[in-house]
TIPAZA-675008 format. One record per atom (N, C-alpha, C): residue in one letter; x, z, y. Coordinates in steps of 0.02 Angstrom, whole numbers, padded with zeros to 5 digits, always signed. Layout:
residues N
AXZY;...
***
This chain:
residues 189
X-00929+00982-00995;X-00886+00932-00965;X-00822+00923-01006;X-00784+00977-01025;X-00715+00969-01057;X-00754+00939-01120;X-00810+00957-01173;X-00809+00919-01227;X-00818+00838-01213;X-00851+00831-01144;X-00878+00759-01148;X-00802+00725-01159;X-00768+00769-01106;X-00689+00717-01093;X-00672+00740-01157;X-00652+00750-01204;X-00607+00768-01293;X-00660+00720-01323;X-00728+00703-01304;X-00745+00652-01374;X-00756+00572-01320;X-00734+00580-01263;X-00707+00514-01246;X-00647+00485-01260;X-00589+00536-01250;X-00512+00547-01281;X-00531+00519-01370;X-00559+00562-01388;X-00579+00521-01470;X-00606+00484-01457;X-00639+00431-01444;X-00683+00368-01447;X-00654+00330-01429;X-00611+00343-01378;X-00568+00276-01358;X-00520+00255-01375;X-00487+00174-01389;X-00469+00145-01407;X-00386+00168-01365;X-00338+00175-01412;X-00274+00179-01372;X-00230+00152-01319;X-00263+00072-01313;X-00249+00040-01262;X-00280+00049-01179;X-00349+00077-01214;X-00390+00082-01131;X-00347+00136-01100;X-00327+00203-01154;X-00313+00273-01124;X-00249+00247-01116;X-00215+00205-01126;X-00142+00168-01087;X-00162+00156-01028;X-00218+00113-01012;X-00232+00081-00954;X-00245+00142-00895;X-00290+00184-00926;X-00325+00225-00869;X-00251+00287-00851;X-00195+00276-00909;X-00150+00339-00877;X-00123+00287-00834;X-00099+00216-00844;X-00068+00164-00815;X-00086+00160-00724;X-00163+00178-00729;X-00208+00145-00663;X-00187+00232-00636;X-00194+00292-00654;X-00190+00352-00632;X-00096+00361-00613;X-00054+00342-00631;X+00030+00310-00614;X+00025+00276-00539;X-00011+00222-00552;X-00034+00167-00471;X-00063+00220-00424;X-00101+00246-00465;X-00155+00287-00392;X-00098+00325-00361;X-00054+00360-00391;X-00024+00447-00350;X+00054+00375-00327;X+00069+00336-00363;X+00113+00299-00320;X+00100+00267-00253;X+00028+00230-00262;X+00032+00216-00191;X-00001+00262-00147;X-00041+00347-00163;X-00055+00367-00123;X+00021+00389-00101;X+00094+00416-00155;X+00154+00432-00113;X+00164+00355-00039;X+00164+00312-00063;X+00183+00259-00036;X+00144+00242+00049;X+00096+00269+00031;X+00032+00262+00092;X+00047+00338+00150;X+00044+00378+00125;X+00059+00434+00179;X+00157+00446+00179;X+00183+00414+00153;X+00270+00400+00162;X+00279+00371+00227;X+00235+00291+00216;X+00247+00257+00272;X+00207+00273+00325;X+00138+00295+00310;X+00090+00296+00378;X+00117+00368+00427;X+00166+00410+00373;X+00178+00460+00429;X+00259+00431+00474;X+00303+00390+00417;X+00359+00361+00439;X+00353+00328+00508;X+00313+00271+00505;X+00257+00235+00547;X+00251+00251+00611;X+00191+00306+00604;X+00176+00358+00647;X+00244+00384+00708;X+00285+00404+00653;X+00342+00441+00701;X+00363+00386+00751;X+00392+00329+00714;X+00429+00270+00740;X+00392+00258+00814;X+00280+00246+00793;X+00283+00220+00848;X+00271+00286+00908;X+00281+00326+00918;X+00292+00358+00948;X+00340+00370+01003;X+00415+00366+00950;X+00474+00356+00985;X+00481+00288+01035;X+00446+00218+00989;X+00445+00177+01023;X+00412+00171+01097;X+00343+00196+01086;X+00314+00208+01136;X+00326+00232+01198;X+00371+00279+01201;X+00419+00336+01255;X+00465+00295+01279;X+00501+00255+01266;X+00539+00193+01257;X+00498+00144+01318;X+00447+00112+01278;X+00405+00065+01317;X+00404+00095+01384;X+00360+00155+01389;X+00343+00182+01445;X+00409+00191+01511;X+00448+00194+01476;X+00505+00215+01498;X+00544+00146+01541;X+00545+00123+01510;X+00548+00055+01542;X+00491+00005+01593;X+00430+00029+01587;X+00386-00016+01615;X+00400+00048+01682;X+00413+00095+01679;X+00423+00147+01735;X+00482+00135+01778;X+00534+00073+01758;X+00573+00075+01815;X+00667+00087+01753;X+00667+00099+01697;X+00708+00130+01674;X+00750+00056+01668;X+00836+00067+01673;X+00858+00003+01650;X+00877-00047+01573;X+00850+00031+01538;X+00878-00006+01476;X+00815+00065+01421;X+00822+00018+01350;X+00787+00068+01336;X+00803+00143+01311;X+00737+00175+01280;X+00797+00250+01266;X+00832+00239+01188;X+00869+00304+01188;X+00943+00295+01144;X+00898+00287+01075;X+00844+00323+01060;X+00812+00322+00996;X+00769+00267+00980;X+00763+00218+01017;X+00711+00158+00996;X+00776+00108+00968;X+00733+00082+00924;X+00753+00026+00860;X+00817-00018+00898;X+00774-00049+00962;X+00809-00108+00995;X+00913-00052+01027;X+00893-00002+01021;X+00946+00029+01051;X+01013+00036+01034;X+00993+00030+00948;X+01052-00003+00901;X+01088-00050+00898;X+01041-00097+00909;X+01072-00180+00937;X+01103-00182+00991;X+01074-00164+01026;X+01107-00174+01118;X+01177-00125+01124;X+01164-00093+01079;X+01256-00031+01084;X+01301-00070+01050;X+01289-00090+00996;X+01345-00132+00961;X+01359-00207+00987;X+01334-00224+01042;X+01348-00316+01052;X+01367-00285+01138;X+01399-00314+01172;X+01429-00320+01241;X+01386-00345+01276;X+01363-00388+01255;X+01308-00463+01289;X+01263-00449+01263;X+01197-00433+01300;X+01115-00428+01267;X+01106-00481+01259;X+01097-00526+01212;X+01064-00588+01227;X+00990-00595+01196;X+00949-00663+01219;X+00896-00659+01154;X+00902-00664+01112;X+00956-00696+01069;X+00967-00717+01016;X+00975-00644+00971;X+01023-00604+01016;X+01019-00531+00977;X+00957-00497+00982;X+00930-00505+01043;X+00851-00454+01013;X+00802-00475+00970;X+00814-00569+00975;X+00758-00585+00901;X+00797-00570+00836;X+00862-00565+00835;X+00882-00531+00773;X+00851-00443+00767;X+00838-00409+00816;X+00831-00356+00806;X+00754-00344+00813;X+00730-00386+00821;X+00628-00410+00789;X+00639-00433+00707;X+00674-00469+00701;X+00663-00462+00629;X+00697-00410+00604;X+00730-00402+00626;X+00748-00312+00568;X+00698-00282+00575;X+00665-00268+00635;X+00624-00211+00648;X+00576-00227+00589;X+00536-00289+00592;X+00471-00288+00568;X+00485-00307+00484;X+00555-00324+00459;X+00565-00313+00389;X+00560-00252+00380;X+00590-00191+00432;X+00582-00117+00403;X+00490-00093+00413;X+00468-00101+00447;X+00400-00107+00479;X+00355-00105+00420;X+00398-00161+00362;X+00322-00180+00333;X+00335-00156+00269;X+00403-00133+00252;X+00424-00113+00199;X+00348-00057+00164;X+00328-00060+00080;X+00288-00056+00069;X+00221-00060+00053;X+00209-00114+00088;X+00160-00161+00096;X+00156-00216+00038;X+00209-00216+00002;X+00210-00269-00034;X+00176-00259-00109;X+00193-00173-00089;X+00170-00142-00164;X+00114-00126-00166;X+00081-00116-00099;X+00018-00094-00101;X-00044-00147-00127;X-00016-00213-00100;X-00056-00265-00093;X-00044-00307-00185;X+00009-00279-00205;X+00022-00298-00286;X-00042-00240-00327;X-00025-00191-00303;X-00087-00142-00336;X-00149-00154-00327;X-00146-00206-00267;X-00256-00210-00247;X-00269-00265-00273;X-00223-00322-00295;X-00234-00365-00322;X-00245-00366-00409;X-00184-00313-00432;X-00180-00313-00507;X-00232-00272-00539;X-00253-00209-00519;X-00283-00158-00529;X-00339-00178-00573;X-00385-00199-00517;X-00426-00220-00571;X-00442-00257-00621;X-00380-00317-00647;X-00385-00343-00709;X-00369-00299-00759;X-00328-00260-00737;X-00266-00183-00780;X-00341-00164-00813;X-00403-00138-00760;X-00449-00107-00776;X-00516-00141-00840;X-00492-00204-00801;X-00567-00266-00844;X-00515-00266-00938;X-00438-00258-00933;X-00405-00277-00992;X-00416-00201-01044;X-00425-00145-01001;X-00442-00101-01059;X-00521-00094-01087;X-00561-00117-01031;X-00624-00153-01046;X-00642-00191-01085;X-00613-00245-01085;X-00628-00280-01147;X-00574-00244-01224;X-00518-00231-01218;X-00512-00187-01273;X-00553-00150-01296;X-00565-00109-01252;X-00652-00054-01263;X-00707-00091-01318;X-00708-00137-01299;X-00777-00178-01312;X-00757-00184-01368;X-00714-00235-01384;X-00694-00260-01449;X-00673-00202-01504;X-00664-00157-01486;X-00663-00099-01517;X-00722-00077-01553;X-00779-00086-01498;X-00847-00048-01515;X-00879-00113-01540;X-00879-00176-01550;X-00908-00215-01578;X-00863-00203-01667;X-00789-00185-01650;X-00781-00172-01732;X-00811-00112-01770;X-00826-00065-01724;X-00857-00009-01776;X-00950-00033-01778;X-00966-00079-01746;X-01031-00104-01774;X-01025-00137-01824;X-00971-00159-01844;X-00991-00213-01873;X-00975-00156-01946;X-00927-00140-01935;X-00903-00090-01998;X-00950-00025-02020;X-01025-00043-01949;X-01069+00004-01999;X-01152-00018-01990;X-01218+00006-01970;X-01267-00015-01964;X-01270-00027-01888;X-01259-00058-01852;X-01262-00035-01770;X-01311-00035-01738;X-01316+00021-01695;X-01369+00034-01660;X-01340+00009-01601;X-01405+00029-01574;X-01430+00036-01493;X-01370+00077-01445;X-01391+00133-01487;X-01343+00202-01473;X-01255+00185-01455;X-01240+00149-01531;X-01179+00133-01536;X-01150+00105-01483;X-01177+00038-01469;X-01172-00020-01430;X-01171+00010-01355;X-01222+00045-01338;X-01239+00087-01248;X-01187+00148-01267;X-01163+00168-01305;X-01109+00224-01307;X-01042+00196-01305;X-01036+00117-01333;X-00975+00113-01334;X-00943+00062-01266;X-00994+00023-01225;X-01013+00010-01185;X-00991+00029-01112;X-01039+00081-01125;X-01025+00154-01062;X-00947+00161-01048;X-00931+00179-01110;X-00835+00203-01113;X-00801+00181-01109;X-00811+00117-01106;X-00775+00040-01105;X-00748+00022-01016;X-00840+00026-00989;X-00822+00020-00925;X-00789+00067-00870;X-00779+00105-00896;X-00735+00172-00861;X-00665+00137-00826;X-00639+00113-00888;X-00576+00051-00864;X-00586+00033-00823;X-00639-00032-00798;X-00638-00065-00735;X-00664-00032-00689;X-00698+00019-00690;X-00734+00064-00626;X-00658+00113-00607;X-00615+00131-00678;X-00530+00154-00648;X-00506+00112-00593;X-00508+00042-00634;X-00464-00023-00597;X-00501-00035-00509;X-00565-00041-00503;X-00600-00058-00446;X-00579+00016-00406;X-00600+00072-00437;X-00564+00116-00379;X-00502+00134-00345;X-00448+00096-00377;X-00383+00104-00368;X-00382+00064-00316;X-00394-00006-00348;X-00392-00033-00302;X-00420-00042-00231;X-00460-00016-00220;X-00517-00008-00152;X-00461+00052-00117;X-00425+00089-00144;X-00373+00128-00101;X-00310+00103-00095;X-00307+00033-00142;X-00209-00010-00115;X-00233-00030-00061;X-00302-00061-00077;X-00324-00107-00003;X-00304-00104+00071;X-00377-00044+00072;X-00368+00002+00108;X-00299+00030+00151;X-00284+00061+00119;X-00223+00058+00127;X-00163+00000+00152;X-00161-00038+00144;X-00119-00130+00153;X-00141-00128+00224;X-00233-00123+00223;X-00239-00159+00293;X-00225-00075+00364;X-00227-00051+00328;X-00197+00023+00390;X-00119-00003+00388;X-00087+00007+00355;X-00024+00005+00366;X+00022-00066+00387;X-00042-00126+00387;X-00017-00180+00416;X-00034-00187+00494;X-00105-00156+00493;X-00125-00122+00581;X-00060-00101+00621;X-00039-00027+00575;X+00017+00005+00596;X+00073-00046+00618;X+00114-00081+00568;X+00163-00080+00588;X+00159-00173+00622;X+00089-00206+00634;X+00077-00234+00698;X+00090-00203+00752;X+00064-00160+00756;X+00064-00111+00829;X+00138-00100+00864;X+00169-00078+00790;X+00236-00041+00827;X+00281-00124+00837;X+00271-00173+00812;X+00317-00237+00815;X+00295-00258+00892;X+00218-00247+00912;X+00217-00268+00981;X+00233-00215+01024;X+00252-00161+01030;X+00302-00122+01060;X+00364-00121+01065;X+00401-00145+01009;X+00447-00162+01000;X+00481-00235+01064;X+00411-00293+01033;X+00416-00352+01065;X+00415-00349+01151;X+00366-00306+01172;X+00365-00284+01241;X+00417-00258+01268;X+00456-00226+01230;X+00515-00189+01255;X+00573-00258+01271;X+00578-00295+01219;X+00628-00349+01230;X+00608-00394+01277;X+00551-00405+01278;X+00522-00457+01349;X+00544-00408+01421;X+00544-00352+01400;X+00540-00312+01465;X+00621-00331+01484;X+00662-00313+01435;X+00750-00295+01434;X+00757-00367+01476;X+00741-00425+01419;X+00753-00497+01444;X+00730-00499+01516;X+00675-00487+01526;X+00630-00509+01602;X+00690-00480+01640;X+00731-00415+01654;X+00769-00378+01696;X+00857-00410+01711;X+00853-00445+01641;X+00921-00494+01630;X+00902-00532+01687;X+00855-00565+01674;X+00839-00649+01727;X+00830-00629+01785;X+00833-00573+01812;X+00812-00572+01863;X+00859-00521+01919;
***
């Protein structure tokens, strides 16, 4: 195994082994980025949740640690106007992350197809610069596509990833949203 990887390291063209350290950079960034937020996430909707409950139970306002609780301490007057300001904060912080994930599932695999075809064009120049085989061509081939099978797996985990953490922080924005319908409903009434 270690020789196969030292005469792939030699065979390959300097740009692919850019690409594949490039695509292996993306992978451990957005796996930091993916369990950052999904545990951040996690906590939030939790707190939120205790909150919700707390209020659909009879409580007059929500508790001190939910999002909306910030808003409502600093303004005198609850109004709606302040809690849809404090829906969009929420769900700008909510989604924070997402932006990068969904840049990585999109880019990845060209990152991967571009050291690919470097690959190629590589191994079509040492055919040409000697008798080329069969061998050559399915050897140089093989090593080529490593790139885009890098690029396609990265990306299948930004994805992945995008659509959990857009689940997530759906979830916690309609907890959030319930809570302010709840606050409002208790104003009017």
């Amino acid at each position: 195994m270690t020789n196969e990887l030292i005469d792939f390291y030699l065979k390959s063209h300097p740009v692919t082994l850019g690409v594949l350290a490039l695509l292996s950079l993306y992978f451990i960034i957005l796996n930091w980025v993916f369990f950052y937020r999904f545990l951040s996430i996690n906590n939030w909707l939790e707190k939120e949740n205790i909150s919700l409950e707390s209020l659909l139970l009879g409580a007059s306002n929500v508790k001190d640690n939910s999002y909306l609780s910030h808003f409502i301490k600093t303004s005198s007057n609850t109004t709606k106007e302040l809690l849809d300001l404090a829906m969009l904060a929420a769900t700008k912080e909510a989604t924070k992350g997402l932006s990068i994930l969904s840049i990585f599932a999109s880019t990845t695999p060209f990152i991967g197809l571009f050291g690919t075809v470097i690959s190629i064009l590589d191994t079509f120049t040492h055919i040409g610069q000697s008798s080329g085989s069969m061998s050559i061509i399915s050897g140089g081939v093989s090593d080529a596509l490593i790139a885009t099978a890098a690029g396609i797996f990265v990306a299948i985990f930004a994805y992945t990833y995008h659509q959990i953490l857009k689940r997530k922080s759906f979830e916690l924005i309609g907890f959030i949203q319930m809570q302010r319908d709840a606050i409002l409903a208790r104003k009017a009434s």
